[in-house]
Structure formats: structure tokens, C-alpha cells
C-alpha positions as MATLAB code, in Angstrom:
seq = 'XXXXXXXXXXXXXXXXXXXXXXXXXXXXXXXXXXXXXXXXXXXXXXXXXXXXXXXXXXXXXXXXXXXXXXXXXXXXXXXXXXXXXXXXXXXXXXXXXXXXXXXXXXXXXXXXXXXXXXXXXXXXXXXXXXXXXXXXXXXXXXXXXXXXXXXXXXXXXXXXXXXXXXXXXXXXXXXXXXXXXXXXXXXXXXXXXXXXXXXXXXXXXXXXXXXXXXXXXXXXXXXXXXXXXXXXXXXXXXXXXXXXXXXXXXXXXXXXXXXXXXXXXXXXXXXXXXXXXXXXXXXXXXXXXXXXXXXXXXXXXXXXXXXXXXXXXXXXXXXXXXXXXXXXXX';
ca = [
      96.892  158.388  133.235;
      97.604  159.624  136.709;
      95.811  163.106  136.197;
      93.520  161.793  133.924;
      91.832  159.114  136.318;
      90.551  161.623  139.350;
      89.232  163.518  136.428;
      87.672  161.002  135.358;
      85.753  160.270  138.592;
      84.759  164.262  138.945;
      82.947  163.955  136.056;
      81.259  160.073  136.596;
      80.090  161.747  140.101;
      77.983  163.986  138.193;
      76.074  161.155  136.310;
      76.097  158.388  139.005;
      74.758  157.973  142.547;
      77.118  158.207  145.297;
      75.749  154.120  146.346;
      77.804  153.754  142.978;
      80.958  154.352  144.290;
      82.897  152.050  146.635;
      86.604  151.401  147.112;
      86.862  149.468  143.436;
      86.385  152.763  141.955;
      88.647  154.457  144.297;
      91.004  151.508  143.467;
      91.544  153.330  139.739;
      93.441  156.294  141.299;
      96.236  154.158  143.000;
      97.017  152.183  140.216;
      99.270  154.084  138.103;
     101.508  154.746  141.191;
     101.400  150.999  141.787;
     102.581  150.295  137.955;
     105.322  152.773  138.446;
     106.794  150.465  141.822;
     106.086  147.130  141.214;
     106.474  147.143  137.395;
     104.466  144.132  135.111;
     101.806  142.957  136.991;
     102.990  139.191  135.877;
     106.255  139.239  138.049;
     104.625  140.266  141.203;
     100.695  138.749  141.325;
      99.299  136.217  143.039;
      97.485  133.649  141.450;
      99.776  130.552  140.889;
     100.264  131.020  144.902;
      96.688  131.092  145.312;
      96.064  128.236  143.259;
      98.548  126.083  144.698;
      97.352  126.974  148.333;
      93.525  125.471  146.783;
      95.691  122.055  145.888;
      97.227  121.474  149.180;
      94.276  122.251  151.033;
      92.247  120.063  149.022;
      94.788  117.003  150.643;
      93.728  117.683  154.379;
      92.039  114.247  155.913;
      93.056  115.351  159.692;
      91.598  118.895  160.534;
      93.627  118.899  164.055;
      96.921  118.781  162.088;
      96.661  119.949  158.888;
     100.245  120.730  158.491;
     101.221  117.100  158.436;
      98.328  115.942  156.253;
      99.330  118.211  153.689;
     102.971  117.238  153.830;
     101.760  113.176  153.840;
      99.630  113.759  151.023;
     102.210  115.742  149.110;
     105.055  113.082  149.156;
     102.322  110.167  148.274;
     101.697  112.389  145.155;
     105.237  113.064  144.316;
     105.866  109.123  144.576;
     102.959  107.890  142.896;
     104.306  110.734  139.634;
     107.382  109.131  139.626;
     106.620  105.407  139.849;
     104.169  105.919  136.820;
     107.528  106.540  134.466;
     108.693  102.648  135.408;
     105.319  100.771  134.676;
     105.033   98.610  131.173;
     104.409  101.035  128.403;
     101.236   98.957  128.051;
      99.742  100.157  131.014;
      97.761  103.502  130.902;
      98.512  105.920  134.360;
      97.401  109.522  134.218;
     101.164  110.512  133.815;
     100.860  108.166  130.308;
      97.336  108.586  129.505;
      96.450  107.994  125.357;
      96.467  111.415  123.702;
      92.517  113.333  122.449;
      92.664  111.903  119.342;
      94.280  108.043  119.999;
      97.173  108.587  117.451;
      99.994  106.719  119.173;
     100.197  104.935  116.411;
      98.176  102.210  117.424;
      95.301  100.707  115.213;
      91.971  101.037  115.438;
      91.121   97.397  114.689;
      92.720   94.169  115.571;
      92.280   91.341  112.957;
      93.046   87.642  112.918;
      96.998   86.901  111.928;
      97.823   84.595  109.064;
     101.173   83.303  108.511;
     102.772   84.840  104.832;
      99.185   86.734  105.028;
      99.693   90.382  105.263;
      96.947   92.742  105.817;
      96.678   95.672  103.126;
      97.802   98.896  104.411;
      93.672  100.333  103.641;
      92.954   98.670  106.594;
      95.899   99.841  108.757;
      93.501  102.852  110.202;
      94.888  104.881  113.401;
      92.475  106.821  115.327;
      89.006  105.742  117.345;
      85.618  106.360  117.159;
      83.392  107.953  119.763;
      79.613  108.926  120.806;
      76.768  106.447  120.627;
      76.585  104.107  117.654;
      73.571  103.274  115.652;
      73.434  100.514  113.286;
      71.132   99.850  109.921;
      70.779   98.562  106.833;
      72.863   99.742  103.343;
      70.818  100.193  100.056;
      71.885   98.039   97.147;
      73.165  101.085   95.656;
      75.261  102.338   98.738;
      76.647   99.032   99.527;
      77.547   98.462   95.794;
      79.146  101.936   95.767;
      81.384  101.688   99.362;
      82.310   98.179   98.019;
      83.474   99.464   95.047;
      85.259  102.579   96.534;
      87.131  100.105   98.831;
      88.541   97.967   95.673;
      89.475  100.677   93.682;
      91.651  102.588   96.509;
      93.287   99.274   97.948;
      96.998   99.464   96.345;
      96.752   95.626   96.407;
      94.187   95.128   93.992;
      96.086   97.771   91.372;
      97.231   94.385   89.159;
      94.627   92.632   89.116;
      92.694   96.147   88.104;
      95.166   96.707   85.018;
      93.847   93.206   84.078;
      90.262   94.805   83.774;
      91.572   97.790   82.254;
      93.002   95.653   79.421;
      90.237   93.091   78.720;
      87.770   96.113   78.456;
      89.549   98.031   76.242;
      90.594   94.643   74.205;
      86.273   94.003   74.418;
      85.713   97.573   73.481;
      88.281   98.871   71.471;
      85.917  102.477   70.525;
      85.285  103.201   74.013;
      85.818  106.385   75.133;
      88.014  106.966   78.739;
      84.813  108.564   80.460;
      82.792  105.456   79.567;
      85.534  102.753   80.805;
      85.232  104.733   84.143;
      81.680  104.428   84.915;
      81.924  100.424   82.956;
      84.674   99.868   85.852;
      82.563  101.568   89.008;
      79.556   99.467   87.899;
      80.787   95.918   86.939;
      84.420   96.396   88.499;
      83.075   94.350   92.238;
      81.322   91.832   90.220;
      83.981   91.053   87.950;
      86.169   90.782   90.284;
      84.561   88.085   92.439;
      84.614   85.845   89.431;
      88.021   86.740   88.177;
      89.463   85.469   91.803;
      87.020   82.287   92.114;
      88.199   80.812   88.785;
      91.962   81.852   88.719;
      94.381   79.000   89.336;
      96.582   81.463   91.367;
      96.321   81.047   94.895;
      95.311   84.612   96.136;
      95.563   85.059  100.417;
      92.348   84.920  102.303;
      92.118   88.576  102.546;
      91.643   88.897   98.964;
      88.981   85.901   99.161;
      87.174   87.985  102.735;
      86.920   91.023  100.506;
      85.604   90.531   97.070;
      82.591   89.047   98.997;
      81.784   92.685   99.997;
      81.396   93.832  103.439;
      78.051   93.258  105.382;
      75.046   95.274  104.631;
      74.090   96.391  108.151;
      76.654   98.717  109.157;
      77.416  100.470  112.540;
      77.253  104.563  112.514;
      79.448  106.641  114.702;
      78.814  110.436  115.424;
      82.558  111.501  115.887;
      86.031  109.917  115.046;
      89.101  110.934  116.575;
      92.336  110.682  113.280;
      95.413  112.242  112.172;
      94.709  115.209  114.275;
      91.097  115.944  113.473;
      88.167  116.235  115.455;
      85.385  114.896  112.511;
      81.197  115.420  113.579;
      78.790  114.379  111.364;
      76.265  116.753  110.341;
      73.779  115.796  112.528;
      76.009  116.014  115.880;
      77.100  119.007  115.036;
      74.152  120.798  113.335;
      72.856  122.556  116.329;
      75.841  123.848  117.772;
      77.750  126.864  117.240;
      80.830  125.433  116.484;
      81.117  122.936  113.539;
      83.527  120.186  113.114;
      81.858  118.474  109.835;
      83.354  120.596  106.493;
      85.142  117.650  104.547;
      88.057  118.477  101.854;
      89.168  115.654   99.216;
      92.475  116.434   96.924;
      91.533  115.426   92.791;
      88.021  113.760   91.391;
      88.826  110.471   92.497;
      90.725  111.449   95.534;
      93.934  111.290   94.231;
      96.610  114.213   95.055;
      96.080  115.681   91.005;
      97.620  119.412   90.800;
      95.305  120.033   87.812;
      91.968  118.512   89.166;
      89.724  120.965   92.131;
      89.511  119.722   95.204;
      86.211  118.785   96.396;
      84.681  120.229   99.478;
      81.250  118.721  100.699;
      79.254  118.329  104.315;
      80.392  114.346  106.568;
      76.738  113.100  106.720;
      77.994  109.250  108.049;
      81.185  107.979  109.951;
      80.859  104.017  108.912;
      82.775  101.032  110.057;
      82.506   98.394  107.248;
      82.604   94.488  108.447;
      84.106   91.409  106.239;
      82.789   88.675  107.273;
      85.707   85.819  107.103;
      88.533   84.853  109.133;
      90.869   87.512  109.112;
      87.340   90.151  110.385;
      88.858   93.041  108.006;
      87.411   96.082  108.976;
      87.735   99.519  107.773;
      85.977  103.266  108.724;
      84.594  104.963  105.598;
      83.113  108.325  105.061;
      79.642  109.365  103.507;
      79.568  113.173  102.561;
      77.654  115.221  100.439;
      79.721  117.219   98.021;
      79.209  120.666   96.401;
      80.004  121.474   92.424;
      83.583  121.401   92.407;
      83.616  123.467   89.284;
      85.376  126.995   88.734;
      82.438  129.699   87.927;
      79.581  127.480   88.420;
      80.035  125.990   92.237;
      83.418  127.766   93.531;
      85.196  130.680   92.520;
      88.705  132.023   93.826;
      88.847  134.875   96.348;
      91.140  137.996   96.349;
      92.832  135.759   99.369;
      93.846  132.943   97.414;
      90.975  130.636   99.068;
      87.361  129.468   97.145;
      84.630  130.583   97.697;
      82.061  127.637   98.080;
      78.542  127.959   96.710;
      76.237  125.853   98.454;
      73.409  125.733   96.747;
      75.156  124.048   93.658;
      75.453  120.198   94.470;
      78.111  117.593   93.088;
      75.864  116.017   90.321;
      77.361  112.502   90.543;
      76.625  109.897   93.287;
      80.059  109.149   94.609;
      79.930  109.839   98.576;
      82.266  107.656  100.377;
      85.387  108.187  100.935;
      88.392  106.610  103.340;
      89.055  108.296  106.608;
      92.547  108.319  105.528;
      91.758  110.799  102.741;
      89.655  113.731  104.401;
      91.390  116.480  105.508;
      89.275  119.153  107.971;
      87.589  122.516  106.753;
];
């Protein structure tokens, strides 16, 4: 490099100006002899000095002593970092300030406590929502669907849902699985309402604040902060260069199935559902639009062991919410 770089320069000379040249390009020739004395360039440069010398100027108030401002300002920094590690863990400082994405393990929503009454673990959501918020009216069909959705995944409604699975097939002993599924996504909400109204078991309030459905108008948020992720909907995102909206869902119906595709599809809506009742339930739903999750016709696998997503091919079926719980991040 050393006999190379003056070379170099002979034969630049002949193409450029000499107003070209100034002592940057002369720099070139001293720097192999420079490598050779000092060795790596990271144990011998400058920068962190020069960057600290920017913070402790930045902490003069008296120009005729500077010296002593800089040392007053400096040991009211040094106490004010340590005091912050002996204040209530309640209380946010900058030393103990919440993470990006608000997953200390603290919920998103606070409901009204009931003694014996304990909230279902579907509405136990960690993260928080961000960017402006727009509200508006569901469709019948989009509120029947999210109410639905929200039935079906609760874990606490799973009994009373083998009770409906029995009594249809008891009703309709020749009906085919396919046809119990869509029997159960259409009637399932309904049913249900009645089934609790005019049982003689005493079922806790939360059960009685959510068969009533949540509240058609609904409050939309741009970008939600969960488990990690950074989710955008499509229409925060769709000018930039950088996209944080790709949605993947494990199995047909959500579920973690080894044999079932998973489903990959666009976040359109980040929604926060409402019961109306004592306890307030409240719960943060997806809407996405999902591509054909079918092998050959809407994906394919790669040489890499990935798919390959074809976009033009669109999930037939209407079935676009899911629980923030359940998304995981393209």
C-alpha cells in the first residue's frame, strides 16, 4: 500500500486539476506509516474524548469560571443517577424509564375488580397503543364476526361451547364437520346469549358483560407496541419505505396445528373492543386481509425453506380478526 499510494496520485495528477489536490489527498501517503506505529485505529482515536468534552461543555452556566461549573454540574448529575435507583418502582425517572414497546409486564387495560370474579386471561393484554385514534361505526357483519372470534378463542367459554357442539350434533345427527363450523360461527353469539339468560347456574358478571357483545363504535389505532413487535397498519405504513404491517397466524383457526399452513395476510385495523358493564372488559383485536394459504395455488415453498407468497390470490373466506396475542411479525 505504501508504494502503491504515491503512484496512485502520479497518475490522478494527470486527470485532475491541481485546485483538486489539498492536504486530504496528501493525507493518503502518511497513512500506512501511521498504521504501522500506532496499530488499530480503535485503541488510539479520538472520538469518545471528543464527545465527552461536547457533554461537559454543554453544563457551563458561568462563562468566567467554567472549570467549576463543569465540576458543579457533573456531581449534580452523578447524584441525581444514583438517587433514581432508591425511588418507588412506581415512579418513572429516566434511569427507569418503561421500555419501546411497554412490556414490563404490565396491562394494557385496567378493569373494575369483583370479589371470586376473575377476569379471563383474553383480556390480560400487555403492550400499548400509539398514534392518533379514530373512531367509527362496525357493520352488522364485522361486529357479528369480532364478537364471535372473541367467544370462540376465550378458554373460559370452552364448556359451555362443548354444550353447543353436542346439542347440534344431537339436532343434526347427518351433518357434516365443515357444516357444524360455519352453523357455530353464525348462530354460536346468539345462542349463547340465551343459553346464559335462562340457565339456573349463576355465571360471574364477566360472562353476563360479554355475551352482550362489545359496542359497535370502536376506536382505531395506527400502531401497537406487544411482545416485541412494532405492528403499522397498512395505511401508516403504506408510504414509507420501511413496512411494519406483514401479519403471520399459526393453523386455519389460529391454533398452533403442525399439519394446517400458516396464514400470512396485510394488518388493515388495530381495534380496541368495549363491553359495556361493570367490570369495562376491553380487549385489542386485529383486522387483516389474508392471502390463499394454499400450497400451489397462493404459496409455494422456496429452495430456502421459506414460501413464497402470491399476492394476487386472496383468502376466499371472510374471517379477518384476529387477537393481538396471536400475530406474530413478517
Amino acid at each position: 500500500m505504501k508504494e502503491n499510494i504515491p503512484l496512485i496520485l502520479c497518475a490522478l495528477e494527470k486527470v485532475f486539476p491541481p485546485s483538486f489536490f489539498d492536504v486530504m489527498e496528501h493525507l493518503a501517503i502518511h497513512l500506512p506509516d501511521e498504521a504501522r506505529l500506532g496499530g488499530p485505529v480503535q485503541f488510539r482515536w479520538m472520538y469518545p474524548f471528543e464527545r465527552l468534552f461536547f457533554h461537559l461543555k454543554r453544563k457551563v452556566k458561568n462563562k468566567n469560571k467554567p472549570e467549576g461549573a463543569i465540576v458543579k454540574q457533573y456531581v449534580n448529575e452523578e447524584i441525581t443517577y444514583f438517587t433514581n435507583f432508591y425511588f418507588e418502582p412506581h415512579i418513572k425517572t429516566k434511569a427507569k424509564s418503561s421500555s419501546r414497546y411497554g412490556d414490563e409486564d404490565e396491562m394494557m387495560f385496567q378493569f373494575n375488580q369483583v370479589d371470586g370474579c376473575d377476569i379471563p386471561a383474553i383480556f390480560n393484554q400487555i403492550g400499548r397503543l400509539s398514534g392518533k385514534s379514530k373512531e367509527r361505526w362496525l357493520s352488522v357483519e364485522e361486529w357479528r364476526h369480532a364478537h364471535t372470534y372473541v367467544l370462540l378463542n376465550c378458554d373460559e367459554i370452552r364448556p359451555i361451547e362443548r354444550v353447543f357442539d353436542e346439542e347440534t350434533k344431537r339436532l343434526n345427527p347427518n351433518m357434516s364437520d365443515e357444516e357444524c363450523i360455519d352453523l357455530k360461527e353464525s348462530s354460536f353469539a346468539a345462542w349463547l346469549q340465551n343459553y346464559v339468560s335462562h340457565s339456573s347456574e349463576n355465571f360471574p358478571i364477566w360472562i353476563q358483560d360479554l355475551i352482550r357483545g362489545p359496542s359497535r363504535m370502536v376506536k382505531f389505532w395506527p400502531i401497537m407496541f406487544t411482545r416485541g413487535y412494532t405492528f403499522h397498519t397498512y395505511a401508516h405504513d403504506s408510504d414509507r419505505k420501511t413496512s411494519n404491517y406483514g401479519i403471520c397466524v399459526k393453523g386455519a383457526n389460529c391454533c398452533d396445528v403442525a399439519d394446517e399452513p400458516d396464514f400470512y395476510g396485510i394488518l388493515q385495523d388495530i381495534m380496541v373492543l368495549e363491553y359495556h358493564g361493570y367490570i369495562g372488559l376491553k380487549m385489542v383485536i386485529f383486522n387483516c386481509d389474508w392471502f390463499d394459504p394454499t400450497i400451489g395455488r397462493g404459496m409455494r415453498r422456496n429452495g430456502s425453506g421459506g414460501f413464497d407468497i402470491n399476492l394476487s390470490k386472496k383468502y376466499s373466506k371472510y374471517d379477518p380478526f384476529i387477537l393481538s396475542s396471536q400475530a406474530d411479525q413478517l
